[in-house]
N, C-alpha and C positions, 0 to 999 in steps of 0.2 A: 504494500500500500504506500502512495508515496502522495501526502499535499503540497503543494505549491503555495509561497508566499510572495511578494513581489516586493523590493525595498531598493529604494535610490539612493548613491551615495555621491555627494556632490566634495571633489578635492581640487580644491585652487579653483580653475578652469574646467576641469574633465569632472564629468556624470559621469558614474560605471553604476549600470542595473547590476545587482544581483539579487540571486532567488535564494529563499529556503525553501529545502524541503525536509517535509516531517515526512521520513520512512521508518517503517516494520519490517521487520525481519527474524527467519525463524536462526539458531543458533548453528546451522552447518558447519558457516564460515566465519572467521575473525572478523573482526572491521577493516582493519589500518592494512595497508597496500604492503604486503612482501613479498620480496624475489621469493620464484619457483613457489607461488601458492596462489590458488584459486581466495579471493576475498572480497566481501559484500561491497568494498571502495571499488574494488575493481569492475565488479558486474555492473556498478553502478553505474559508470565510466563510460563501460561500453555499450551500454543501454541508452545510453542520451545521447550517443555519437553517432551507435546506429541508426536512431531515431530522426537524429539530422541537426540537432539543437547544442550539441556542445561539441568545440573541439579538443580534442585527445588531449594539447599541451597544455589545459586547463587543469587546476587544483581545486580541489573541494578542500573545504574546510569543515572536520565535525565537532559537532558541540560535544561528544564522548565518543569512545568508544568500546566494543567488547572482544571477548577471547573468544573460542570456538567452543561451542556449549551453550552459549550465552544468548540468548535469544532479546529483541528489543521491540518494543510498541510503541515507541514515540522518540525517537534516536533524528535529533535537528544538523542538517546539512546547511552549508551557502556555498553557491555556483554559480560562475558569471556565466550565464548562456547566449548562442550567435541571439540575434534580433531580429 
């Protein structure tokens, strides 16, 4: 399950959108992005890029994250996506 939040951040001169999102997820995978491993940052990555809305050399930023086991219902992202 993933919500969409919308928030504007104005510095100096340059606006940059970025989004939250509030995703669920069940405990397969860790969170945080490691070499040689399948992880919920990652699927996430590739799901918005498949999708057409974020490119690849973007960073998410999560408001926490979990081990593997660890299942989440309301785990907050922010992502600057294309426009």
């Amino acid at each position: 399950m993933i919500l969409l939040y919308n928030i504007k951040l104005k510095l100096k001169e340059m606006v940059i959108t970025m989004y939250i999102l509030k995703i669920a997820y069940d405990g397969r995978y860790s969170f945080q992005q490691q070499p040689h491993k399948q992880t919920v940052c990652d699927i996430l990555l590739d799901t918005l890029e498949e999708i057409g809305i974020l490119d690849k050399k973007k960073i998410i930023y999560s408001g926490g994250r979990t081990d593997k086991g660890v299942s989440a219902l309301g785990n907050f992202v922010i992502v600057e996506l294309k426009k």
